[in-house]
PDB file of N, CA, C and O in Angstrom:
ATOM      1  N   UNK A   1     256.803 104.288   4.364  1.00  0.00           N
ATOM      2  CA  UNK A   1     257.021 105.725   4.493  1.00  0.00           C
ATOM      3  C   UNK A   1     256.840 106.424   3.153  1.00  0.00           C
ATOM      4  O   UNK A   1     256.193 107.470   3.205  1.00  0.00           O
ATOM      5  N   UNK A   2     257.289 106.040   1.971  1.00  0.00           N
ATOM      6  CA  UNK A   2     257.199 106.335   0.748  1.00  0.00           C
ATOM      7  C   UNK A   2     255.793 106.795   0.268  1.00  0.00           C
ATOM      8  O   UNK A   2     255.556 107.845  -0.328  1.00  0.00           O
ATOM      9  N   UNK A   3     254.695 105.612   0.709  1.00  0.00           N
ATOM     10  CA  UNK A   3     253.197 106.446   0.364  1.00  0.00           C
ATOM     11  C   UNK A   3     252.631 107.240   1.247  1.00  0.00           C
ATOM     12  O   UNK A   3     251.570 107.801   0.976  1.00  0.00           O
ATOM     13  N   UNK A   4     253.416 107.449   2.749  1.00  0.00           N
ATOM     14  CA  UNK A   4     252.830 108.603   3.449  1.00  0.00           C
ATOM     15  C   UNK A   4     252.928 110.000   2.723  1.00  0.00           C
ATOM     16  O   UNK A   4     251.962 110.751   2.588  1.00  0.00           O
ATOM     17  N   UNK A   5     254.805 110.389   2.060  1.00  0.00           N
ATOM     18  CA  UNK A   5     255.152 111.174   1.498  1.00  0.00           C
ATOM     19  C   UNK A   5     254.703 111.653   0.215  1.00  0.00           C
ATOM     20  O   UNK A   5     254.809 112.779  -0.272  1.00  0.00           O
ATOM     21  N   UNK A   6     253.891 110.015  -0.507  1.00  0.00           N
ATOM     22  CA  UNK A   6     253.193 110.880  -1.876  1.00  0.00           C
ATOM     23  C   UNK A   6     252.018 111.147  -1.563  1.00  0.00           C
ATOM     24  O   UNK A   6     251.427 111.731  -2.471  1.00  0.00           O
ATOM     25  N   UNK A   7     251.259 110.919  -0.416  1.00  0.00           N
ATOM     26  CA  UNK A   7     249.754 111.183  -0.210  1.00  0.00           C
ATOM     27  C   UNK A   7     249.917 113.062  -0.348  1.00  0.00           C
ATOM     28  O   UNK A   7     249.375 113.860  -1.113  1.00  0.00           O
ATOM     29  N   UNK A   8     250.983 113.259   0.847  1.00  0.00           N
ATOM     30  CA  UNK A   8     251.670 114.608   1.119  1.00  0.00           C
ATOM     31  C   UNK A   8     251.507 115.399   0.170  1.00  0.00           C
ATOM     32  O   UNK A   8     250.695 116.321   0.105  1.00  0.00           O
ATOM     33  N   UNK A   9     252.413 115.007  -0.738  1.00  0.00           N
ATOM     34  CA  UNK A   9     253.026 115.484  -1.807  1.00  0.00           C
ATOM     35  C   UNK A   9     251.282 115.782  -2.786  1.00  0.00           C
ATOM     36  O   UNK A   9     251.031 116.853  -3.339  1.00  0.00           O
ATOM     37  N   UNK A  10     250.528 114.840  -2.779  1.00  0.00           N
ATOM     38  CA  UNK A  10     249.002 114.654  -3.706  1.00  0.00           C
ATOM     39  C   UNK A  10     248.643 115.905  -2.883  1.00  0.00           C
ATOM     40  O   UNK A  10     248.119 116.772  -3.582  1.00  0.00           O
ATOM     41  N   UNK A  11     248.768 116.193  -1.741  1.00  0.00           N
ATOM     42  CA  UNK A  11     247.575 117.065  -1.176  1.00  0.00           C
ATOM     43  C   UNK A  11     248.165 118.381  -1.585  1.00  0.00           C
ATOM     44  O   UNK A  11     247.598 119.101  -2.408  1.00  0.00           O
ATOM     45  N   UNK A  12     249.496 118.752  -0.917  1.00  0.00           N
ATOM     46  CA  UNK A  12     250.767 119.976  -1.205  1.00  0.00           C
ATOM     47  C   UNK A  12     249.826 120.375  -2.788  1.00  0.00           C
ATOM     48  O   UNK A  12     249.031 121.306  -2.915  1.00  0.00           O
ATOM     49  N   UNK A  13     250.297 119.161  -4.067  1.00  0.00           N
ATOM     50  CA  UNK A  13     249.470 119.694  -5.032  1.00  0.00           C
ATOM     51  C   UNK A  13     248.281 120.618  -5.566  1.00  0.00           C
ATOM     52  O   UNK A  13     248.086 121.661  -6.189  1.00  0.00           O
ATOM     53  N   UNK A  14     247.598 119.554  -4.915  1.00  0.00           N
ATOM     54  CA  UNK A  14     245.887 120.136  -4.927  1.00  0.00           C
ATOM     55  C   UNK A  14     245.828 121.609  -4.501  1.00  0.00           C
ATOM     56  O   UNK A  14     245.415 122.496  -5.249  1.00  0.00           O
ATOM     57  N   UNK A  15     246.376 121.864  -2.941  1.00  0.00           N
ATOM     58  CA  UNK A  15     246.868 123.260  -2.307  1.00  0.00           C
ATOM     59  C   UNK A  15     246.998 124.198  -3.597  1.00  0.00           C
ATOM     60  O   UNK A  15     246.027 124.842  -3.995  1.00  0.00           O
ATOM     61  N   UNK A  16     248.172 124.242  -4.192  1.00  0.00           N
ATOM     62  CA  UNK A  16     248.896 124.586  -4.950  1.00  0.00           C
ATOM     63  C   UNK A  16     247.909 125.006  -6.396  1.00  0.00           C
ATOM     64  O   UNK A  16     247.910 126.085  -6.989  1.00  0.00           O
ATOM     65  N   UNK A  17     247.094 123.760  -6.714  1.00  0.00           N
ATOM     66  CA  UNK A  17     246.657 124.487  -8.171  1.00  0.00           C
ATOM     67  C   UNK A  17     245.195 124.987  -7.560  1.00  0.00           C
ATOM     68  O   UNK A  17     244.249 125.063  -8.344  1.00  0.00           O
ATOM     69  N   UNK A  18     244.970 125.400  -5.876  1.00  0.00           N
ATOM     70  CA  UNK A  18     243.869 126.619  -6.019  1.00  0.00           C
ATOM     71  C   UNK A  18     244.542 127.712  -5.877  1.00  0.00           C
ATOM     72  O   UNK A  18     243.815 128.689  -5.698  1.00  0.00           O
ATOM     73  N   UNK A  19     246.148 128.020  -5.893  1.00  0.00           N
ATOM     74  CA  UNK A  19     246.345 129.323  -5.984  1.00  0.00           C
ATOM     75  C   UNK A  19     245.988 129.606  -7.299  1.00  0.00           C
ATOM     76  O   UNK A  19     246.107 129.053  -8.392  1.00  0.00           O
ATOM     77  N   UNK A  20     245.243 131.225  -6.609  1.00  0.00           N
ATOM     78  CA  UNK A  20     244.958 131.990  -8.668  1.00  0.00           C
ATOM     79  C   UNK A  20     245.356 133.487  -7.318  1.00  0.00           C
ATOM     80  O   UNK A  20     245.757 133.571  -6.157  1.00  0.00           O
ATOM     81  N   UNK A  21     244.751 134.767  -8.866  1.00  0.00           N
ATOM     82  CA  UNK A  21     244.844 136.244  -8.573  1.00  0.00           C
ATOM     83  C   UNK A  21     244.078 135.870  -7.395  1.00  0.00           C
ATOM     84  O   UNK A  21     244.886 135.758  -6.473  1.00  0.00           O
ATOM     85  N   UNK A  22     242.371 135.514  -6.813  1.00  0.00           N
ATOM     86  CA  UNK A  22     241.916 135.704  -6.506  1.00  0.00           C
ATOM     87  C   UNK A  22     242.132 135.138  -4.777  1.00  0.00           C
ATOM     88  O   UNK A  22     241.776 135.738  -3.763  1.00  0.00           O
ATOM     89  N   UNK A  23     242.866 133.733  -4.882  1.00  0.00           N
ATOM     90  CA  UNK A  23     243.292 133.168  -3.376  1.00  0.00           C
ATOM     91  C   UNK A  23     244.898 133.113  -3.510  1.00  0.00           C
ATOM     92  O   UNK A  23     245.192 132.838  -4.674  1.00  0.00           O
ATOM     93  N   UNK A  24     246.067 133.294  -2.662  1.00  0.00           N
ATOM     94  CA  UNK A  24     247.065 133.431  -2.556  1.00  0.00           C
ATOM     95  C   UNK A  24     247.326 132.299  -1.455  1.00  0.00           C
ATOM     96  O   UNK A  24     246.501 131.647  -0.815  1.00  0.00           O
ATOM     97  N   UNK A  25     248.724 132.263  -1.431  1.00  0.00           N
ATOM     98  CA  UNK A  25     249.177 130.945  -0.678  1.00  0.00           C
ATOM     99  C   UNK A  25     248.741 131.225   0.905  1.00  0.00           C
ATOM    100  O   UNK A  25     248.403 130.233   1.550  1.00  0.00           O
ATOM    101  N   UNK A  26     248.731 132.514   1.558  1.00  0.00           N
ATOM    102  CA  UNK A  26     247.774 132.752   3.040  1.00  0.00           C
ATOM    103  C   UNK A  26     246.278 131.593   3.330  1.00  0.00           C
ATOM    104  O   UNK A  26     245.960 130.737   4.155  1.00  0.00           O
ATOM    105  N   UNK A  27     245.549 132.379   1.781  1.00  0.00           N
ATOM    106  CA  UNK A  27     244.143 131.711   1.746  1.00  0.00           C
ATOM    107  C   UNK A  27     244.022 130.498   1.836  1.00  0.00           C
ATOM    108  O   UNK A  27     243.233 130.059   2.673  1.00  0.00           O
ATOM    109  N   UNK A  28     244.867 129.485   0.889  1.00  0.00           N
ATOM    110  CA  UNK A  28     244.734 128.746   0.341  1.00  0.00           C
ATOM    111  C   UNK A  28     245.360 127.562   1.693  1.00  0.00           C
ATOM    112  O   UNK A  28     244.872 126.468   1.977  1.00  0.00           O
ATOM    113  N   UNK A  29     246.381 128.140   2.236  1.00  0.00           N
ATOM    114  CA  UNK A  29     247.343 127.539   3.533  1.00  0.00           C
ATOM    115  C   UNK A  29     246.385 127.641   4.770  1.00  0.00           C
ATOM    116  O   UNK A  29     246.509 126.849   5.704  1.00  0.00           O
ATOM    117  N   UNK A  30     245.032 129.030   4.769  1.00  0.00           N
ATOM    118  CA  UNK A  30     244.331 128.594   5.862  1.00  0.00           C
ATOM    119  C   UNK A  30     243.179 127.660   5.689  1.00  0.00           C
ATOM    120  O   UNK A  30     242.681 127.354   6.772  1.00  0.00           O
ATOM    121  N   UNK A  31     242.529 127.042   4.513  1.00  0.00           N
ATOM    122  CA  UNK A  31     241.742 126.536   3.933  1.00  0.00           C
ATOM    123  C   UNK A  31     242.632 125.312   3.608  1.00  0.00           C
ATOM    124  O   UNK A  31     242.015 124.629   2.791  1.00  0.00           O
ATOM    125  N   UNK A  32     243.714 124.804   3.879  1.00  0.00           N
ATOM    126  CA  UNK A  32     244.595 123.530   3.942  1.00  0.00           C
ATOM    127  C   UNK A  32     244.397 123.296   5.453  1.00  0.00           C
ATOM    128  O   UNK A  32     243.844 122.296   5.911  1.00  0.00           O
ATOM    129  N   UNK A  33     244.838 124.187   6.097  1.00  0.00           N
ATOM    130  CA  UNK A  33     244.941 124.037   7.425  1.00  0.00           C
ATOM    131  C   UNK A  33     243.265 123.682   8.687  1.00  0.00           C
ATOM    132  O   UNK A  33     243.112 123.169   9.796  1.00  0.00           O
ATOM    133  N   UNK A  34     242.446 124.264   7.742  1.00  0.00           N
ATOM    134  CA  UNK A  34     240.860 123.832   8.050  1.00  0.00           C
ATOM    135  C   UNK A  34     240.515 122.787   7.699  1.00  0.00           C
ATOM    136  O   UNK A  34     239.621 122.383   8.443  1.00  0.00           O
ATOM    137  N   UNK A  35     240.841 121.848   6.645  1.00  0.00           N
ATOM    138  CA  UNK A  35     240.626 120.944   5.935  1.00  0.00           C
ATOM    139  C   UNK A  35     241.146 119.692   6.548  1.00  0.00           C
ATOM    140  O   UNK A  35     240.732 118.555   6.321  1.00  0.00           O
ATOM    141  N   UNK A  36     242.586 120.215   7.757  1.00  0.00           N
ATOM    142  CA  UNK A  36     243.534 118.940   8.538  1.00  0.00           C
ATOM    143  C   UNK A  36     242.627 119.015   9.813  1.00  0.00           C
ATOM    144  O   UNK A  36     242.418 117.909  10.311  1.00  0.00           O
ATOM    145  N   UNK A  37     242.197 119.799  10.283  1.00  0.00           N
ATOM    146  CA  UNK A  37     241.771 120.175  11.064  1.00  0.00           C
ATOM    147  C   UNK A  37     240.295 119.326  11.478  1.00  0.00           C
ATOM    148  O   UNK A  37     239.988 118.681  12.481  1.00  0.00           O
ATOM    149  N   UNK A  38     239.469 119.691  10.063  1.00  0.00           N
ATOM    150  CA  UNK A  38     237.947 118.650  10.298  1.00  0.00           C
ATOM    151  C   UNK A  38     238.780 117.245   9.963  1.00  0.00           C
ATOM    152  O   UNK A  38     238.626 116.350  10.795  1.00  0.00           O
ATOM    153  N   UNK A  39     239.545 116.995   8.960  1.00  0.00           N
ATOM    154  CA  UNK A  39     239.689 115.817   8.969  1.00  0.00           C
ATOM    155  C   UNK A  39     240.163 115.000   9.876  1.00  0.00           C
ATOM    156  O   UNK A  39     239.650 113.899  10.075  1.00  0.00           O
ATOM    157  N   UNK A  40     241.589 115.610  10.783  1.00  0.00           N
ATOM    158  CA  UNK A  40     241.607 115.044  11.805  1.00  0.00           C
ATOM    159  C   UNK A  40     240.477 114.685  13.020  1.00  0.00           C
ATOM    160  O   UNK A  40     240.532 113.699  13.756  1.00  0.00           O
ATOM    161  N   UNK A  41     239.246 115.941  13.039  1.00  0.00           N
ATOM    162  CA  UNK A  41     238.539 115.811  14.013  1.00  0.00           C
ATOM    163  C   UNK A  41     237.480 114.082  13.551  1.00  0.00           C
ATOM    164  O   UNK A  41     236.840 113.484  14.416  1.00  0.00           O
ATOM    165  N   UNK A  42     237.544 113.677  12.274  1.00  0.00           N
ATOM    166  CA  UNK A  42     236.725 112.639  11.574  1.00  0.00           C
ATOM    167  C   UNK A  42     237.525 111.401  12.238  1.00  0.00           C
ATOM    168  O   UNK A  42     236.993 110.376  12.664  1.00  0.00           O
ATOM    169  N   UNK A  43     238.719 111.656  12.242  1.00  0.00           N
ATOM    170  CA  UNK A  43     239.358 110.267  12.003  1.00  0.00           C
ATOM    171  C   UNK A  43     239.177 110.232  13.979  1.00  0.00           C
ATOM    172  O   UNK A  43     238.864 109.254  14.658  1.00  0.00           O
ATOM    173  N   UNK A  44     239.520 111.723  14.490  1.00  0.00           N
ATOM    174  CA  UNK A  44     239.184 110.847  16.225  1.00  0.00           C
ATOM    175  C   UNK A  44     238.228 110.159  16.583  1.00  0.00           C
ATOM    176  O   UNK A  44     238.266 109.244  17.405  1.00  0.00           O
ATOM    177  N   UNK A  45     237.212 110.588  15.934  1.00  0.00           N
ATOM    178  CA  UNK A  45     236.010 110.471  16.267  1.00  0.00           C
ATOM    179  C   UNK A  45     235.465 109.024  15.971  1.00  0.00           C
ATOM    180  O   UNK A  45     234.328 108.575  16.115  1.00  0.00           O
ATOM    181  N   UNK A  46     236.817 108.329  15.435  1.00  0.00           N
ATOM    182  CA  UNK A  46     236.554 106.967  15.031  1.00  0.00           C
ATOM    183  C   UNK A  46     236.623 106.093  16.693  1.00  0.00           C
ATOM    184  O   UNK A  46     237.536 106.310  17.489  1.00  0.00           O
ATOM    185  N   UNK A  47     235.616 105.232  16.934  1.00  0.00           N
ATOM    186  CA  UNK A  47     235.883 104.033  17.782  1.00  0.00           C
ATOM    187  C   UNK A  47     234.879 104.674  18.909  1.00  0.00           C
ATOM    188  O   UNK A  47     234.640 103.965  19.886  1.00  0.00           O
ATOM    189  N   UNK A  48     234.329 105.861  18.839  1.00  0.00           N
ATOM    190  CA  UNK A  48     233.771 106.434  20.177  1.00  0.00           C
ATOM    191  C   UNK A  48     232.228 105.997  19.501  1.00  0.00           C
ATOM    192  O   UNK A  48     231.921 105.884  18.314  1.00  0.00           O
ATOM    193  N   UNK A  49     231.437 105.810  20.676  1.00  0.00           N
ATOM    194  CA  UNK A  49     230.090 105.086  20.722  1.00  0.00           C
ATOM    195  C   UNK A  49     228.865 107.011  20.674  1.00  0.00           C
ATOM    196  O   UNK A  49     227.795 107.276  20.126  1.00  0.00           O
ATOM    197  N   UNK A  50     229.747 107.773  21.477  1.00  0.00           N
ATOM    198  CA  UNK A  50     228.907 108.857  22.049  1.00  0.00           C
ATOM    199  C   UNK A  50     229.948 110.052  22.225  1.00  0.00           C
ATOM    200  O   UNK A  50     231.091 110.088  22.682  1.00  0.00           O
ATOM    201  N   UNK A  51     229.011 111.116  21.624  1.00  0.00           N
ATOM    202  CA  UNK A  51     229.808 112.412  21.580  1.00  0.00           C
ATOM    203  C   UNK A  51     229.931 112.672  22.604  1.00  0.00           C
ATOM    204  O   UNK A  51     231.045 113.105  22.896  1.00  0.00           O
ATOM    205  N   UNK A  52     229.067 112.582  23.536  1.00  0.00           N
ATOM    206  CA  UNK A  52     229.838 112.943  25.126  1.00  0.00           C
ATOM    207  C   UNK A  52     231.345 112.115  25.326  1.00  0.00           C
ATOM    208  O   UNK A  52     232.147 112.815  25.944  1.00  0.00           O
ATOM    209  N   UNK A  53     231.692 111.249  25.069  1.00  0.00           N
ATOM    210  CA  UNK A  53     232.606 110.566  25.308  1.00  0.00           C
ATOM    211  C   UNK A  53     234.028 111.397  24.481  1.00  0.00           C
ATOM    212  O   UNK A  53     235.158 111.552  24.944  1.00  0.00           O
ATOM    213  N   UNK A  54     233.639 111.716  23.497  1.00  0.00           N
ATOM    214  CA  UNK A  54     234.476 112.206  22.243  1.00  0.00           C
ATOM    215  C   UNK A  54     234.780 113.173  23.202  1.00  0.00           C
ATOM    216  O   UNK A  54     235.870 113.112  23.771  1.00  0.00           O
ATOM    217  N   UNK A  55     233.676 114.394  23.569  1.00  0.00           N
ATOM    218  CA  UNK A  55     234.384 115.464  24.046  1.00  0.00           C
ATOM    219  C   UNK A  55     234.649 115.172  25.574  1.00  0.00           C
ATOM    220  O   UNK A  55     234.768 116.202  26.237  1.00  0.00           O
ATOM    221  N   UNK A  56     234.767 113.985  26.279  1.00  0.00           N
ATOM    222  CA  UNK A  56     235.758 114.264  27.240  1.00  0.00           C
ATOM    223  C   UNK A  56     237.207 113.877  26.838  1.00  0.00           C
ATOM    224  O   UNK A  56     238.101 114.310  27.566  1.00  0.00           O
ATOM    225  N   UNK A  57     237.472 113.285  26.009  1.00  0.00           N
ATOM    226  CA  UNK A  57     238.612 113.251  25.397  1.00  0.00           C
ATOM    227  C   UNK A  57     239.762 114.842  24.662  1.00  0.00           C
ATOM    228  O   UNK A  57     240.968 114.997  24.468  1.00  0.00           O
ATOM    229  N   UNK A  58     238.690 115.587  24.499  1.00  0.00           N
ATOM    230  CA  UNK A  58     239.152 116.400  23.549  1.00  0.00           C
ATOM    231  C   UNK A  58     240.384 117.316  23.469  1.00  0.00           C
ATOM    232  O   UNK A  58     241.057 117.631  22.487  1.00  0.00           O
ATOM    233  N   UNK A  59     240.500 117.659  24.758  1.00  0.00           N
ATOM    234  CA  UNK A  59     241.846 117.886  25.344  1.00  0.00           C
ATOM    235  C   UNK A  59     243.266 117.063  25.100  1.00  0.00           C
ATOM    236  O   UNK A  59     244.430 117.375  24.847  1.00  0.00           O
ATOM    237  N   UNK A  60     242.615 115.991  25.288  1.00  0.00           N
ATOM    238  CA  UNK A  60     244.264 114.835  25.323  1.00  0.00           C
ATOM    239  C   UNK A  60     244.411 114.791  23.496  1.00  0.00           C
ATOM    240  O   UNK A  60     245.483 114.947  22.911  1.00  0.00           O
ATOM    241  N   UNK A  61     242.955 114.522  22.750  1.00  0.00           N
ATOM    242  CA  UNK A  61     243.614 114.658  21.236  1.00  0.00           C
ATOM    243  C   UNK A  61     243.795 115.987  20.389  1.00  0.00           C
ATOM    244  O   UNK A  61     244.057 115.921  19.188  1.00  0.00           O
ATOM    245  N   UNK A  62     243.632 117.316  21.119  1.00  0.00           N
ATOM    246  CA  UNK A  62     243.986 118.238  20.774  1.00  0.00           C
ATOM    247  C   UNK A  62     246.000 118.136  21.426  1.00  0.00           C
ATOM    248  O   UNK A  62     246.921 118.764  20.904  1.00  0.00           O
ATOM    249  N   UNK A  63     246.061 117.666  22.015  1.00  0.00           N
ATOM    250  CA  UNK A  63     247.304 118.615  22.868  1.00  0.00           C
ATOM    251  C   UNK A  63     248.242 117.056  21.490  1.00  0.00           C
ATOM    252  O   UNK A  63     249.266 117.240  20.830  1.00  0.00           O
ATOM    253  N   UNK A  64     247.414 115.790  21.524  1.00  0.00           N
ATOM    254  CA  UNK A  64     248.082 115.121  20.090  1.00  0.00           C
ATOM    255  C   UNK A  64     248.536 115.462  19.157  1.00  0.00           C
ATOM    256  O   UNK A  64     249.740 115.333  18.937  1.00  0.00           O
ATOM    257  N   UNK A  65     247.643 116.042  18.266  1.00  0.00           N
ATOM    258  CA  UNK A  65     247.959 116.578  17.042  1.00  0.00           C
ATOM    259  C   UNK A  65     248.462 117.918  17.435  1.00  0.00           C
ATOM    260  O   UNK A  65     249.164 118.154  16.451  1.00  0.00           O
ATOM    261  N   UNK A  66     248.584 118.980  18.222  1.00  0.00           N
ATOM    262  CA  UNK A  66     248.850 119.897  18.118  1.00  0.00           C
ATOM    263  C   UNK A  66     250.463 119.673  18.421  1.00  0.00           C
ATOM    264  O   UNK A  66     251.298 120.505  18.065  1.00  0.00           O
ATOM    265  N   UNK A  67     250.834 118.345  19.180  1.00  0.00           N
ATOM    266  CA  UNK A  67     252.064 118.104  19.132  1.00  0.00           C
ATOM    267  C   UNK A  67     252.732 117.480  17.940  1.00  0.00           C
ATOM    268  O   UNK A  67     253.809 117.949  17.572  1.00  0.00           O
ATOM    269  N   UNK A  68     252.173 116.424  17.278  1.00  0.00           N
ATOM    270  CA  UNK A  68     252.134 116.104  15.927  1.00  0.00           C
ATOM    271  C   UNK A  68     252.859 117.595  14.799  1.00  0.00           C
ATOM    272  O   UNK A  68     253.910 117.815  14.197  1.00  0.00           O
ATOM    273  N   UNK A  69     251.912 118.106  14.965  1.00  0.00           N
ATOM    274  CA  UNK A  69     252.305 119.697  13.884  1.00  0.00           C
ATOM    275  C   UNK A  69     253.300 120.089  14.195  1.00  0.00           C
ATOM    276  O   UNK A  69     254.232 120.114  13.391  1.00  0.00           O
ATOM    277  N   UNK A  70     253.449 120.583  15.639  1.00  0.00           N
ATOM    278  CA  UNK A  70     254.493 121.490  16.065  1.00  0.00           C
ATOM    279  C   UNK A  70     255.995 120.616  15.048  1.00  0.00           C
ATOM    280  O   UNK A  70     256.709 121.100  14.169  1.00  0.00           O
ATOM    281  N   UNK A  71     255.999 119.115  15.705  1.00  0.00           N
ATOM    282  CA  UNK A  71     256.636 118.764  15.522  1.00  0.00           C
ATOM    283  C   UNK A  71     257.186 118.517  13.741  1.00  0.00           C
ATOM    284  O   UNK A  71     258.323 118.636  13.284  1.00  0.00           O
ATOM    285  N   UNK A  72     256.149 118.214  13.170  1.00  0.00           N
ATOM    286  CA  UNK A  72     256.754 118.249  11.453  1.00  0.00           C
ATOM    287  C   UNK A  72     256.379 119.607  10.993  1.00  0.00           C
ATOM    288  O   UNK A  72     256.217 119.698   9.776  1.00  0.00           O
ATOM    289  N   UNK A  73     256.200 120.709  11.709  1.00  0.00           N
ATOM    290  CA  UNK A  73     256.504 122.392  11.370  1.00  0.00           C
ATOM    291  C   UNK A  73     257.913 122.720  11.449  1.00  0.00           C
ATOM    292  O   UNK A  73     258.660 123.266  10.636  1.00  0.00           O
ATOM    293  N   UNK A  74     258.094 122.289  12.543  1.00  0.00           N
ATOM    294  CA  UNK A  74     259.934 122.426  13.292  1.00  0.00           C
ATOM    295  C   UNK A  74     260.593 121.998  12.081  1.00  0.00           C
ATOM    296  O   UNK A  74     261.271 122.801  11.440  1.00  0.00           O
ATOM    297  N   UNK A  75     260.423 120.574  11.645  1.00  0.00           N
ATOM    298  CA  UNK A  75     261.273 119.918  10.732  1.00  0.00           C
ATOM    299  C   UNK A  75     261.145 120.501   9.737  1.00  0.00           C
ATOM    300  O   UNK A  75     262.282 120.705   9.312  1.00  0.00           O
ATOM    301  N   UNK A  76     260.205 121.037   8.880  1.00  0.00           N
ATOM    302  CA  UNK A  76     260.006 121.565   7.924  1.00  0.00           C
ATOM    303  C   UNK A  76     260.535 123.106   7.888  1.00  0.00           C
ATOM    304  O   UNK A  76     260.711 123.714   6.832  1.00  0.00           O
ATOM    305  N   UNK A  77     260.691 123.481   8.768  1.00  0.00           N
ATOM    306  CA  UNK A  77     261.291 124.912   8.939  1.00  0.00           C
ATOM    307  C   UNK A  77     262.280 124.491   8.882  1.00  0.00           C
ATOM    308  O   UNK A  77     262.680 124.637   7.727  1.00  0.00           O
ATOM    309  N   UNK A  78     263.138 123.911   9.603  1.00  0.00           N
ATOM    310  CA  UNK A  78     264.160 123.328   9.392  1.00  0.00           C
ATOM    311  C   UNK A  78     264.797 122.985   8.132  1.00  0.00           C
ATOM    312  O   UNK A  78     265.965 123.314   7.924  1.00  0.00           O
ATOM    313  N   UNK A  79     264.050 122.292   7.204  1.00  0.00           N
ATOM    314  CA  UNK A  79     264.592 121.879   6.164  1.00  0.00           C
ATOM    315  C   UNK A  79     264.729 122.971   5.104  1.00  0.00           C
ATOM    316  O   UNK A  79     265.758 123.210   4.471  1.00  0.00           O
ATOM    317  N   UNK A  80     263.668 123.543   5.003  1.00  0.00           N
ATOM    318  CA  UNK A  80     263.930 125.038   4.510  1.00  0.00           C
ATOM    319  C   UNK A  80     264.707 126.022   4.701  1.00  0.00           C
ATOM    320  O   UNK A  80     264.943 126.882   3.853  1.00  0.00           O
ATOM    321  N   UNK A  81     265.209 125.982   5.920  1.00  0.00           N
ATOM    322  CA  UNK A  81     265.949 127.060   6.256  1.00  0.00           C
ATOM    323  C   UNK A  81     267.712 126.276   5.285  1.00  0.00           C
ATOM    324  O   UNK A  81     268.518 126.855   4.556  1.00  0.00           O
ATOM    325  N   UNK A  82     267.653 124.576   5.842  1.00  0.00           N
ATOM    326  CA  UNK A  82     269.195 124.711   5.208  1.00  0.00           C
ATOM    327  C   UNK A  82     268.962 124.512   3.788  1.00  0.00           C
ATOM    328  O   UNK A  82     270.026 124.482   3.168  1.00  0.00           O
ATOM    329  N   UNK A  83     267.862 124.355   3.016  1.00  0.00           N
ATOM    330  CA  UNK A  83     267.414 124.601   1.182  1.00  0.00           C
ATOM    331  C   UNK A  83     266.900 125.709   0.577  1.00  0.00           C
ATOM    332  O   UNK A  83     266.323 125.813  -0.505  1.00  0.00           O
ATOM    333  N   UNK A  84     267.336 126.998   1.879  1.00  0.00           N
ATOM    334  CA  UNK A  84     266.262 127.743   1.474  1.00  0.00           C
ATOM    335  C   UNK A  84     266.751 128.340  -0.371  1.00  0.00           C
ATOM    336  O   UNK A  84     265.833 128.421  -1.187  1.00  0.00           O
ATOM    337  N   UNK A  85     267.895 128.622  -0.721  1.00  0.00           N
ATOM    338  CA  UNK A  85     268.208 128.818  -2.182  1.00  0.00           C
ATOM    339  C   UNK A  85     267.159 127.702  -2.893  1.00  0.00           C
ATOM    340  O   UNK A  85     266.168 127.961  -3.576  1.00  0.00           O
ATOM    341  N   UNK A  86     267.624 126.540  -2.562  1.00  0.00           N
ATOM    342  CA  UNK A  86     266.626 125.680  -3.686  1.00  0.00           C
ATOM    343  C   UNK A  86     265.185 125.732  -3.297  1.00  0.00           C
ATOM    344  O   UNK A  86     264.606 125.719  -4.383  1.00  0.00           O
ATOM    345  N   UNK A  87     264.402 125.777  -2.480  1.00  0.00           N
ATOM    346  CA  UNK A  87     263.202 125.675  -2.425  1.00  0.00           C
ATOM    347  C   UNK A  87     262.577 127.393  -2.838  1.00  0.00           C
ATOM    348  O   UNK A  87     261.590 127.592  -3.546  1.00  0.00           O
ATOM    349  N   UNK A  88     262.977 127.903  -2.539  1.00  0.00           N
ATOM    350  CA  UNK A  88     262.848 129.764  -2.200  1.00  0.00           C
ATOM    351  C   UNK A  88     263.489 130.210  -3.384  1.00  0.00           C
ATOM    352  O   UNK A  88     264.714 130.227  -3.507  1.00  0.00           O
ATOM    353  N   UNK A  89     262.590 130.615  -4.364  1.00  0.00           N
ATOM    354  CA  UNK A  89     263.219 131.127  -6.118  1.00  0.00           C
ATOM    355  C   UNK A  89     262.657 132.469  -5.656  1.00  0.00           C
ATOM    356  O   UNK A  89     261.448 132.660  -5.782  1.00  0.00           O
ATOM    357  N   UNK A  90     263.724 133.754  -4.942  1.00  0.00           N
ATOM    358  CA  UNK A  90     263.884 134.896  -5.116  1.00  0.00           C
ATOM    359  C   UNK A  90     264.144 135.607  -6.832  1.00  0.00           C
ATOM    360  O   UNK A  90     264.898 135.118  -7.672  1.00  0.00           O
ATOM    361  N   UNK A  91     263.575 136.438  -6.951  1.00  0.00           N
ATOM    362  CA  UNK A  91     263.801 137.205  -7.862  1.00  0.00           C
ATOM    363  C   UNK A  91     264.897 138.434  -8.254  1.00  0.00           C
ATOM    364  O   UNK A  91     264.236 139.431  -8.543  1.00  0.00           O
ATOM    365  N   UNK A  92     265.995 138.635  -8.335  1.00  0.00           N
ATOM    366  CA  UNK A  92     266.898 138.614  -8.342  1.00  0.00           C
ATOM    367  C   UNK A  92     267.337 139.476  -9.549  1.00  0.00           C
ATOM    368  O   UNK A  92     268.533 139.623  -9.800  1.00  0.00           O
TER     369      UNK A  92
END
């Protein structure tokens, strides 16, 4: 579990040092979120012989990962909400 969390943590990074003036955490969070998106579509696409095959699948591994997210969004909202002082540096 430990190197799932620093892969995380490597990517969160990367995210992080393309914020400038010019992309903000929106941009940068929908261009993270495009990036899970093809990559996940790479990794389904592993073991299938024929794209016809891929896309009769596409439904059952969309409704996957889209349950996947929901689910470590929840948690992550979650965890924020009871850290929000420590994670959330209001200006004050």
């Amino acid at each position: 579990m430990q190197a799932f969390y620093q892969r995380a943590d490597a990517i969160i990074e990367l995210a992080n040092s393309q914020l400038s003036p010019e992309s903000h955490s929106g941009q940068v969070g929908a261009s993270l979120l495009y990036a899970a998106a093809r990559y996940s579509a790479s990794v389904a696409s592993i073991g299938f012989v024929k794209g016809d095959d891929l896309r009769k699948e596409k439904e059952e591994i969309i409704e996957f990962y889209a349950k996947q997210y929901r689910q470590m969004l929840s948690d992550n909202l979650e965890d924020y909400a009871q850290n929000f002082d420590k994670y959330v540096q209001l200006d004050k």
